[in-house]
N, C-alpha and C positions, 0 to 999 in steps of 0.2 A: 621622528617618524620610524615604521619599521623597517625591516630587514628586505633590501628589494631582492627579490628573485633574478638570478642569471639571466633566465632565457623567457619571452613574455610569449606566454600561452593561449593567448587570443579569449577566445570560448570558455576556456574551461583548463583546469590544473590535474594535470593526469593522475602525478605522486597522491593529489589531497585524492583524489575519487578512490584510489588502488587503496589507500591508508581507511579511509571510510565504509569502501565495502566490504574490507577485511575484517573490521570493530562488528559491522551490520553480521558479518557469517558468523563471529564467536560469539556475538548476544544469542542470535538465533539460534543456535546449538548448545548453548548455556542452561544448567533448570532454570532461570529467571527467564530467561527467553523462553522457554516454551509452557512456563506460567502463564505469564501475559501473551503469548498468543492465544490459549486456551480462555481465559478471559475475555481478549478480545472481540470473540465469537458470540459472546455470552450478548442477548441484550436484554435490557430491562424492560418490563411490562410497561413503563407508563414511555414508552418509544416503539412500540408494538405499531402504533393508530399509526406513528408522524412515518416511519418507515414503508409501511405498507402505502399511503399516499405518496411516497417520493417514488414508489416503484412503480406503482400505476400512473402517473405521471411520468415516466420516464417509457412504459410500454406507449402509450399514448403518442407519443413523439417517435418513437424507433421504426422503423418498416419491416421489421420481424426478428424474432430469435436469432441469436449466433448458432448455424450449423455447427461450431466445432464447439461452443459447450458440451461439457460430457453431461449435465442435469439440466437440461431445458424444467424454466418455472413449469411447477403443477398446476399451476392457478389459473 
């Protein structure tokens, strides 16, 4: 089996989170990282249609805009 930890963390393991969102800040600050997030944003025309219906579906269900968005939809 592996290697047991000292002390049992209950929830969740502090070191692995601290270690993890350190790798997440140097990707994100990386050119690879801020490729793929440019990318990310990026969507394809044949997702245009399925997109637009999950948002209208989603306004459909909400009981209004978030005051604290800075771009309330156009739409």
């Amino acid at each position: 089996m592996g290697k047991q930890s000292p002390s049992n963390h209950g929830e969740g393991n502090p070191e692995a989170a601290d270690q993890f969102n350190a790798a997440e800040r140097e990707f994100v600050s990386s050119a690879r990282g801020k490729k793929k997030i440019q990318e990310g944003a990026a969507v394809r025309p044949e997702e245009e249609a399925d997109l637009a219906r999950s948002e209208q579906l989603g306004r459909e269900r909400a009981k209004g805009d978030d005051p604290e968005l800075e771009h309330p939809a156009k739409r």
